[in-house]
RODREN-614135 format. One record per residue (C-alpha): chain; residue number from 1; y negated, x negated, z negated. Coordinates in Angstrom, 2 decimals, padded with zeros to 5 digits, always signed. Layout:
<rs>
<mol=A	seq=NUM	v=Y	u=X	w=Z>
...
</rs>
This chain:
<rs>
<mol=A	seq=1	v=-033.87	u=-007.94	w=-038.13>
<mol=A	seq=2	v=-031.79	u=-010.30	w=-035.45>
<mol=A	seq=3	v=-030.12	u=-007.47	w=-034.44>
<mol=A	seq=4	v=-033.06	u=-005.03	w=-033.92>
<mol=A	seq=5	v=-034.65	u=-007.75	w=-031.99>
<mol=A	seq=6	v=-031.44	u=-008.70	w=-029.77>
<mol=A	seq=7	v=-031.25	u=-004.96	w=-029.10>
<mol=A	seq=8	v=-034.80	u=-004.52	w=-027.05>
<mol=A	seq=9	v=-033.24	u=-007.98	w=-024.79>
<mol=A	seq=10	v=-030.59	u=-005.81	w=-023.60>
<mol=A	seq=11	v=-032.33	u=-002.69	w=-022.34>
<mol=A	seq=12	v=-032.07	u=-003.87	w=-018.52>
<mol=A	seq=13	v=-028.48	u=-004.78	w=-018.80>
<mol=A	seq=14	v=-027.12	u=-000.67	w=-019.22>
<mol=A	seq=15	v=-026.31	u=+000.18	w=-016.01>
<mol=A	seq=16	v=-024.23	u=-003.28	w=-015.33>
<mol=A	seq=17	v=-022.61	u=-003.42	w=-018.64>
<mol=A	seq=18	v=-021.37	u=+000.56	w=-017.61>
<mol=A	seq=19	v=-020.46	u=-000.64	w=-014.06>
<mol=A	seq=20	v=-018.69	u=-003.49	w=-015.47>
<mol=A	seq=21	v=-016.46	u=-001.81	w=-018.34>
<mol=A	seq=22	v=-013.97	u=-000.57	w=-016.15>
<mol=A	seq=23	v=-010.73	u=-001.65	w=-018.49>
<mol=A	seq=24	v=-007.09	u=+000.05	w=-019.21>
<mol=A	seq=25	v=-006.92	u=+001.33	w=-022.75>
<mol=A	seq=26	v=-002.90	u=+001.43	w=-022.14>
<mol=A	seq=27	v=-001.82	u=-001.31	w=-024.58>
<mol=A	seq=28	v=-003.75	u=+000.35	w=-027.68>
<mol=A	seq=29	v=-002.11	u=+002.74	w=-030.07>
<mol=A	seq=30	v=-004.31	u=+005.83	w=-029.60>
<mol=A	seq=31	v=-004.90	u=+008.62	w=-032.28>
<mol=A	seq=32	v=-003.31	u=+012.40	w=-032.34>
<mol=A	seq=33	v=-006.55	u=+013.84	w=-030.87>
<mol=A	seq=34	v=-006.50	u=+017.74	w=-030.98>
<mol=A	seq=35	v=-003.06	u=+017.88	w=-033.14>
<mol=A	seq=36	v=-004.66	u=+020.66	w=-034.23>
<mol=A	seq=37	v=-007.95	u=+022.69	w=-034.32>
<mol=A	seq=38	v=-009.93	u=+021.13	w=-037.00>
<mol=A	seq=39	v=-013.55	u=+022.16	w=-035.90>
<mol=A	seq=40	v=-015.63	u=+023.99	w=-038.37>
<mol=A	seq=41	v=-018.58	u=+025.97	w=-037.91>
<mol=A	seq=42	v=-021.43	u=+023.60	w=-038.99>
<mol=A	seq=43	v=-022.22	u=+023.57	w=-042.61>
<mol=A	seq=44	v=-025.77	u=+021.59	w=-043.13>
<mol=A	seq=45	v=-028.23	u=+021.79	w=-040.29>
<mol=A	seq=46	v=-031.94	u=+020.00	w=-041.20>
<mol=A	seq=47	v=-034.68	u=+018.71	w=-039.58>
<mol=A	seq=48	v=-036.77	u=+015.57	w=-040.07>
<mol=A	seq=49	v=-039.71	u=+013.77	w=-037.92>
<mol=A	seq=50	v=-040.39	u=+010.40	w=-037.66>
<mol=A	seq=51	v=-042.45	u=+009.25	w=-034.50>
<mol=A	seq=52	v=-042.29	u=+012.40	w=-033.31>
<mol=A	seq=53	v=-038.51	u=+012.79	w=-033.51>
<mol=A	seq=54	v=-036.67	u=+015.53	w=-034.00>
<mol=A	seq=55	v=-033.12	u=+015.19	w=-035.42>
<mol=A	seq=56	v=-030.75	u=+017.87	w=-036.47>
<mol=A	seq=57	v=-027.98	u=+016.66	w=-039.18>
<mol=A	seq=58	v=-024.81	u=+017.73	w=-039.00>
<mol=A	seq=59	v=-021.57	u=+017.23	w=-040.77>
<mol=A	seq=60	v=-017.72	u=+017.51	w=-039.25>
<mol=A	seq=61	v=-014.61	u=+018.49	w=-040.75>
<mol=A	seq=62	v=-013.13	u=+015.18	w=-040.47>
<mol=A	seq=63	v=-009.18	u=+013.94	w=-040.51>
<mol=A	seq=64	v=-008.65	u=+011.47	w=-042.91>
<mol=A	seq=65	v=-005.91	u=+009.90	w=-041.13>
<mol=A	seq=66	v=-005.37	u=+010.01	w=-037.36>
<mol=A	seq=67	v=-002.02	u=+007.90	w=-037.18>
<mol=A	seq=68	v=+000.36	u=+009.75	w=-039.26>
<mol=A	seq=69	v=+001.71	u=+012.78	w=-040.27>
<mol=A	seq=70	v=+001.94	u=+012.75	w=-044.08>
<mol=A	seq=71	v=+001.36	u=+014.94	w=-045.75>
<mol=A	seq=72	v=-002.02	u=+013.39	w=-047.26>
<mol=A	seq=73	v=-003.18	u=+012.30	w=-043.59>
<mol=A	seq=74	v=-004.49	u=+015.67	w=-042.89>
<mol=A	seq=75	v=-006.55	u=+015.61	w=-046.11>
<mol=A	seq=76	v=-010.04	u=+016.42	w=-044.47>
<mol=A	seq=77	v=-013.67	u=+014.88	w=-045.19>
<mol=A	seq=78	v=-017.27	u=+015.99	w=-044.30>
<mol=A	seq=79	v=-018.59	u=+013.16	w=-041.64>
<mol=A	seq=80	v=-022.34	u=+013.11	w=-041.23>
<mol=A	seq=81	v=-023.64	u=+013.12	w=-037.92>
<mol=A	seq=82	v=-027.13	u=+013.53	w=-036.00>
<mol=A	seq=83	v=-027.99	u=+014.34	w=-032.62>
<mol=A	seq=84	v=-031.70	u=+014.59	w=-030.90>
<mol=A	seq=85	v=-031.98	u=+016.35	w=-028.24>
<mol=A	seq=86	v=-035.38	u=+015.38	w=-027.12>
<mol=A	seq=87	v=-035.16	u=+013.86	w=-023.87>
<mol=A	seq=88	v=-032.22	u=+015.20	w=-022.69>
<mol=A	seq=89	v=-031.49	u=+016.73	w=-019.35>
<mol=A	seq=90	v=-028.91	u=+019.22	w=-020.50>
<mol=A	seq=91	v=-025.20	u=+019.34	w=-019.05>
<mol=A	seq=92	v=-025.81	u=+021.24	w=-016.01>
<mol=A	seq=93	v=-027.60	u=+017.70	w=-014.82>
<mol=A	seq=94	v=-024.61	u=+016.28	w=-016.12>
<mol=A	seq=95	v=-027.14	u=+013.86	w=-018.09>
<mol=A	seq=96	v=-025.57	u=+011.45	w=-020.34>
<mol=A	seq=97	v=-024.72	u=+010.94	w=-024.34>
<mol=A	seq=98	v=-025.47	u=+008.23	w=-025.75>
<mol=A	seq=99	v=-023.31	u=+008.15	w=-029.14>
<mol=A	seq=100	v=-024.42	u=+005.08	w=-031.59>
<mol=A	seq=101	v=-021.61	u=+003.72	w=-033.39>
<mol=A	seq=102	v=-022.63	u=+003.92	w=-037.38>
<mol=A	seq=103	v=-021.38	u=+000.65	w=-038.51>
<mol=A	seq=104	v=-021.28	u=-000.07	w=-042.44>
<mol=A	seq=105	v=-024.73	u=+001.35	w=-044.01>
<mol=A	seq=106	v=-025.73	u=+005.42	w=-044.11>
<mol=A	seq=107	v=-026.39	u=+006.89	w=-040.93>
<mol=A	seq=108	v=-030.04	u=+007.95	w=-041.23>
<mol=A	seq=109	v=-031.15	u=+004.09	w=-041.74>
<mol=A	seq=110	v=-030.71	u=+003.90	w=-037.90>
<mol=A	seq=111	v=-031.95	u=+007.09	w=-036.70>
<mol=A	seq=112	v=-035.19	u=+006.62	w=-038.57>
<mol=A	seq=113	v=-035.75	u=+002.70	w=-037.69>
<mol=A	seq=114	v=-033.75	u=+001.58	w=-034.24>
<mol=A	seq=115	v=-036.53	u=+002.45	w=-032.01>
<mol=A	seq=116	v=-034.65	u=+001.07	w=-029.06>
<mol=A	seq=117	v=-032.38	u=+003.56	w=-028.58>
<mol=A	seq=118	v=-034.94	u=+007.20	w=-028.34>
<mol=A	seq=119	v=-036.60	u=+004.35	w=-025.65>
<mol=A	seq=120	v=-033.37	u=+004.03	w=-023.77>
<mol=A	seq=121	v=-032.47	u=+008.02	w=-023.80>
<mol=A	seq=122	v=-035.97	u=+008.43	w=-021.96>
<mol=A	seq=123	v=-035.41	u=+006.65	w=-019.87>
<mol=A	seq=124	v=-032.39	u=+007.82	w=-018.82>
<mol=A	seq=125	v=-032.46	u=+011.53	w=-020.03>
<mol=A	seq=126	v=-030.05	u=+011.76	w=-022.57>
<mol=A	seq=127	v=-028.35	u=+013.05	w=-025.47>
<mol=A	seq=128	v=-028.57	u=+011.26	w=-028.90>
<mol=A	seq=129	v=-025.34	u=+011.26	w=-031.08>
<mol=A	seq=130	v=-025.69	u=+008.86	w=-033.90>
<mol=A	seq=131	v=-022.48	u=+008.66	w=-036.27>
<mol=A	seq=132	v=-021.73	u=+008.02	w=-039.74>
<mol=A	seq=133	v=-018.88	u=+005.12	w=-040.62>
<mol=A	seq=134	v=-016.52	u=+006.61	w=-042.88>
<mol=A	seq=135	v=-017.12	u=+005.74	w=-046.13>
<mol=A	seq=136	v=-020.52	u=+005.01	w=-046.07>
<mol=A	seq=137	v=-023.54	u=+007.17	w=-046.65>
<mol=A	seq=138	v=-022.55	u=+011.24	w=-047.38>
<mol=A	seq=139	v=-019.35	u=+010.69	w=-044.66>
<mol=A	seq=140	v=-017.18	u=+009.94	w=-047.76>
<mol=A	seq=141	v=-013.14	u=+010.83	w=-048.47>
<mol=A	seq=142	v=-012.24	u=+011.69	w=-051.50>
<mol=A	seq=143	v=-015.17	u=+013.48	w=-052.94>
<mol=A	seq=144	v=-017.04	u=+010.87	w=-053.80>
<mol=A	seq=145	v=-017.62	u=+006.87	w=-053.46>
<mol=A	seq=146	v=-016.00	u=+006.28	w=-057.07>
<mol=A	seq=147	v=-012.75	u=+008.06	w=-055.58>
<mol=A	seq=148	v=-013.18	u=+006.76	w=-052.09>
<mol=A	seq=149	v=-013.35	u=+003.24	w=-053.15>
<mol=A	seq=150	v=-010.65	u=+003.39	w=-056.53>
<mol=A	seq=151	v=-007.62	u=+001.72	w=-054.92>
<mol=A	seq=152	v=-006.05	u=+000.76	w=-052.34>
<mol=A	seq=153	v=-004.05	u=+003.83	w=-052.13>
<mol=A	seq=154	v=-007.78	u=+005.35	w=-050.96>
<mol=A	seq=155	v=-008.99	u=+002.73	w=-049.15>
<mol=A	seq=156	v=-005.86	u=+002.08	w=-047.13>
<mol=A	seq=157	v=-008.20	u=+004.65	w=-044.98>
<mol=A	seq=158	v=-010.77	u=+002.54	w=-044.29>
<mol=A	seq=159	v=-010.14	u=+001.10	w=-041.01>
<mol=A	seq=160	v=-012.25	u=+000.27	w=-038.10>
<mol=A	seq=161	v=-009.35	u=+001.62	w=-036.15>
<mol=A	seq=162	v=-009.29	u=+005.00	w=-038.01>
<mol=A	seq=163	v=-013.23	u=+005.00	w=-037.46>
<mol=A	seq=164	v=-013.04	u=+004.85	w=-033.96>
<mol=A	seq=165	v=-010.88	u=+008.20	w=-033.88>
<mol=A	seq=166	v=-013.45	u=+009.87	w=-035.80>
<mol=A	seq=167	v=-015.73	u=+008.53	w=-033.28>
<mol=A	seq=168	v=-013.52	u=+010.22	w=-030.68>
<mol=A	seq=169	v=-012.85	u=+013.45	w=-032.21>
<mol=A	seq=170	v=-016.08	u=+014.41	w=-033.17>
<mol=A	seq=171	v=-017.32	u=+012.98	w=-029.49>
<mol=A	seq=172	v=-015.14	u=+015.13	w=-027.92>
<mol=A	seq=173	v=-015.67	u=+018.62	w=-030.47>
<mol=A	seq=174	v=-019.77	u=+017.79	w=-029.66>
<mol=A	seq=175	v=-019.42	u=+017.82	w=-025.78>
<mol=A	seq=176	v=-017.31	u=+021.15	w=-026.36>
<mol=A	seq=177	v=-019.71	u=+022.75	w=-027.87>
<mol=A	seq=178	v=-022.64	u=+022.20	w=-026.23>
<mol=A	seq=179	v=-020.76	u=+022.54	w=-022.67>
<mol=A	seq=180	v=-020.90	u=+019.32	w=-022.08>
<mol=A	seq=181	v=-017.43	u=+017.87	w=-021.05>
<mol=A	seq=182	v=-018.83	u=+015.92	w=-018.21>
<mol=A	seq=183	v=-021.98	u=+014.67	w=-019.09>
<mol=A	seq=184	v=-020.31	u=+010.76	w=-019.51>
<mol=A	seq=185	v=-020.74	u=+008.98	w=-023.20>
<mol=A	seq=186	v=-021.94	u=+005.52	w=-023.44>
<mol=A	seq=187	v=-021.13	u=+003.85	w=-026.83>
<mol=A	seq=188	v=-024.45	u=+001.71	w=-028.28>
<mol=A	seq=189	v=-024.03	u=-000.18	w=-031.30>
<mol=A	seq=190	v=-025.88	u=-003.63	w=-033.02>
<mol=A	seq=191	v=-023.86	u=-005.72	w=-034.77>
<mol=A	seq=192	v=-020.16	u=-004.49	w=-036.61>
<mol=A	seq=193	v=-021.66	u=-001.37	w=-035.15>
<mol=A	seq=194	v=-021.58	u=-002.73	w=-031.35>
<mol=A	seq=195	v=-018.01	u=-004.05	w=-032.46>
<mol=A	seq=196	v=-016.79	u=-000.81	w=-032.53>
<mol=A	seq=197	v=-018.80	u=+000.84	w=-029.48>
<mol=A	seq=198	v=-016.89	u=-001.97	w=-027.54>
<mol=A	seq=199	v=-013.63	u=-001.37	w=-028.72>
<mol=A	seq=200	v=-014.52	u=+002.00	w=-028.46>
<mol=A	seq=201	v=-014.78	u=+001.55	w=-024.59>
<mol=A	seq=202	v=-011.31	u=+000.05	w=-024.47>
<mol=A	seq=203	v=-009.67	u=+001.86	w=-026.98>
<mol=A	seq=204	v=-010.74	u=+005.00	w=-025.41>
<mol=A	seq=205	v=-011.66	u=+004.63	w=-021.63>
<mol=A	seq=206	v=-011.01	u=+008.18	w=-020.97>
<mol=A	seq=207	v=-013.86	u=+009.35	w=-023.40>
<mol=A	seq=208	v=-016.27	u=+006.62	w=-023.01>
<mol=A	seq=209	v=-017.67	u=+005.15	w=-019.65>
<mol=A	seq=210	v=-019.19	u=+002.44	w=-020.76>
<mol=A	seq=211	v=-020.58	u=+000.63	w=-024.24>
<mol=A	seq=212	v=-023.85	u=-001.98	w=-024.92>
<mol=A	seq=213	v=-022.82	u=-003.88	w=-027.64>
<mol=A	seq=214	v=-025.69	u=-005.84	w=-029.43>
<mol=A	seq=215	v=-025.64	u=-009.22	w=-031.61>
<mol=A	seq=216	v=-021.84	u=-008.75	w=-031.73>
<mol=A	seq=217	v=-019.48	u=-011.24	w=-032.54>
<mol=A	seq=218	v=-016.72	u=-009.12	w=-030.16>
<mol=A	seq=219	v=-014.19	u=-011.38	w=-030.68>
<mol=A	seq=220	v=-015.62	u=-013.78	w=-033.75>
<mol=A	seq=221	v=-012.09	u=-013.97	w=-034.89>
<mol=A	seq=222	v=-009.96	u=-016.91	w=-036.31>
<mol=A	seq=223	v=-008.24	u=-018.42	w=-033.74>
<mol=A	seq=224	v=-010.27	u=-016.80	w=-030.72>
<mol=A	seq=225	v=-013.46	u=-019.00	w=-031.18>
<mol=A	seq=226	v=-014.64	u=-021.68	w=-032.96>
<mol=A	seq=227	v=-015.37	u=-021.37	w=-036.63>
<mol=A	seq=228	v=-018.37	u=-022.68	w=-036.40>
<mol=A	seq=229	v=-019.80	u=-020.45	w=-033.60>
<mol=A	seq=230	v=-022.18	u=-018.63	w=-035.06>
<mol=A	seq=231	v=-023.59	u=-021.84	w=-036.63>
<mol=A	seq=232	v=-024.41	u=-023.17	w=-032.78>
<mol=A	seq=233	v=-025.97	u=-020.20	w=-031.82>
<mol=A	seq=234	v=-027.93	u=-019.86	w=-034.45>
<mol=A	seq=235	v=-028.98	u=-023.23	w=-034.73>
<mol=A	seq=236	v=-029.90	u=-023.42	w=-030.94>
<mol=A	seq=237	v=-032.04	u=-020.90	w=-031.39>
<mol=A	seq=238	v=-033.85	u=-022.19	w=-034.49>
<mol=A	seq=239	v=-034.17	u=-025.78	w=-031.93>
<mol=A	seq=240	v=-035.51	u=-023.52	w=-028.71>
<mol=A	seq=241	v=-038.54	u=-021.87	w=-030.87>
<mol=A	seq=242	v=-038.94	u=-024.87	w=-033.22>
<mol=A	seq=243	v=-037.58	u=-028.55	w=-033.12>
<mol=A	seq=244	v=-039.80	u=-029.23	w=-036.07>
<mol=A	seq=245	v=-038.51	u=-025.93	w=-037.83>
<mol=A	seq=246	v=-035.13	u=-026.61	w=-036.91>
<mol=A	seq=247	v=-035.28	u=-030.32	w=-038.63>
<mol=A	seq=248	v=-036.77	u=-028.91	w=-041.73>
<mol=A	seq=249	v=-034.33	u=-026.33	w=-042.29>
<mol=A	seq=250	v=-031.17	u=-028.53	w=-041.44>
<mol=A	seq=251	v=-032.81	u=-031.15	w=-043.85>
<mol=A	seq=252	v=-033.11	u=-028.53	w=-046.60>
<mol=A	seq=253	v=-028.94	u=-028.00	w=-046.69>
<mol=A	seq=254	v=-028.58	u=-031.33	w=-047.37>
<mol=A	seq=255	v=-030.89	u=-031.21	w=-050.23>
<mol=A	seq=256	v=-029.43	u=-028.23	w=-051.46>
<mol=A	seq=257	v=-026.14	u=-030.37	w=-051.54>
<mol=A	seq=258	v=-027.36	u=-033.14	w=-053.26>
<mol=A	seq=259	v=-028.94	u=-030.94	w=-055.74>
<mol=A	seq=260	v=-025.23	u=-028.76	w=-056.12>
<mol=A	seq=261	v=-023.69	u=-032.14	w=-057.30>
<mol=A	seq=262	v=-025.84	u=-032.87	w=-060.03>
<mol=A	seq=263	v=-025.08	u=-031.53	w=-063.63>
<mol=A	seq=264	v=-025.85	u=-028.02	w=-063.83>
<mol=A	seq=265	v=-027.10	u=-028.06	w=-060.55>
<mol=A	seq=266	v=-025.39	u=-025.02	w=-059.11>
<mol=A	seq=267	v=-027.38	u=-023.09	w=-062.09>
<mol=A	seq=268	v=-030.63	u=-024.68	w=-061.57>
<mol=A	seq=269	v=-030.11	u=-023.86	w=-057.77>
<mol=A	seq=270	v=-029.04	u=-020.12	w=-058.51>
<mol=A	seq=271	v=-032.41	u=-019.50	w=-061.27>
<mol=A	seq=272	v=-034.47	u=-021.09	w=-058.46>
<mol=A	seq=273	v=-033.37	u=-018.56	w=-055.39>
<mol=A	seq=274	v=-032.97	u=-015.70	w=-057.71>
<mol=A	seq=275	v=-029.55	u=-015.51	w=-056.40>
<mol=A	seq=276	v=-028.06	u=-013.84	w=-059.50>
<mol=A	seq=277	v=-029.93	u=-010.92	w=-060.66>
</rs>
């Protein structure tokens, strides 16, 4: 719910964020885009409101592996995708796409409950493309999630950076077919999800003109920031709202300790927040 709620603070910072993601993607590794024609004709086309939203659902003939040429990396996958077309100006207005990177739950989650983002094409005309993370939801290698997720022989696929050239390709194979090679993409994402529309912005410059990346710890990595980062923030926000809620709550961890160190306290604490079911 943070991240939903972050996401409506950001709507007047689109236009700067595009002006101001002008960055070289030379020092990344980038993916064999259009090694060969992989587009398929589209094989599940549905409809659902919500809101009065229309969506159609697609799914892409996916590479499983954009890096390398074994002969297992050009085992293919069905990627989910959606696009609403609503408010959009068309291409011959050269109105904009916004694509919304699917981060690590199934696709349709966000297209039925992000409000923000049918707000934001409104505004500004344009094309919905939300997609599906790998290995989440129906976008799954292998067949199935049992298969997908048996080894590590099968999960050595599951990258962020392999994600990001589905992202691409399918980006790219959508603009194609609906005539749309220069309407300009802008990558929105919340969370993980605006991870990867950032990266996607520098990995990719020449496919994406800009990215809003929402409640996302860019570069929450060890040894870039402090480990206890997200900690500060969170607690300064708690203090902003609440100094009385923020005392309570900070006093509660240090019962919870005290509690942890008594004999069988770590059971008596785990029957007492339900935390194993």
């Amino acid at each position: 719910m943070a991240q939903l709620y972050h996401f409506s603070l950001f709507k007047s910072s689109l236009l700067i964020l595009i002006a101001l993601t002008c960055v070289s993607g030379k020092r990344f590794r980038t993916a064999k885009l259009g090694a060969r024609n992989r587009f398929m004709p589209t094989t599940v086309r549905t409809k659902s409101t919500k809101n009065s939203e229309v969506y159609d659902v697609y799914n892409y003939t996916q590479t499983l592996d954009h890096f390398n040429f074994k002969a297992e990396s050009y085992t293919t996958f069905q990627q989910r995708y959606v696009i609403n077309s609503k408010y959009w100006g068309g291409p011959t207005k050269n109105s904009p796409i916004f694509l919304y990177a699917g981060e690590e739950s199934e696709i349709m989650g966000d297209v039925l409950y992000i409000g923000f983002v049918p707000v934001l094409a409104s505004r500004f005309n344009a094309l919905l493309v939300y997609i599906e993370h790998r290995y989440y939801g129906t976008s799954m290698p292998f067949g199935s999630k049992d298969e997908a997720y048996k080894n590590t022989n099968t999960l050595g696929f599951f990258t962020s950076e392999q994600a990001l050239a589905d992202y691409a390709e399918l980006i790219v194979d959508v603009k194609k077919n609906m005539s749309a090679e220069n309407c300009p993409v802008i990558a929105i994402g919340a969370s993980y999800g605006g991870m990867l529309a950032s990266w996607f912005r520098l990995k990719y410059p020449h496919i994406v003109y800009g990215a809003l990346a929402s409640s996302s710890p860019i570069l929450y990595f060890l040894g870039l920031t402090p480990e206890n980062a997200y900690d500060v923030v969170v607690s300064k926000d708690f203090n902003s709202t609440s100094t009385n809620c923020y005392n309570t709550i900070r006093e509660s961890w240090f019962e919870i300790d005290r509690v942890a160190l008594q004999p069988d306290g770590l059971s008596y604490l785990s029957q007492m927040f339900n935390t194993c079911l």
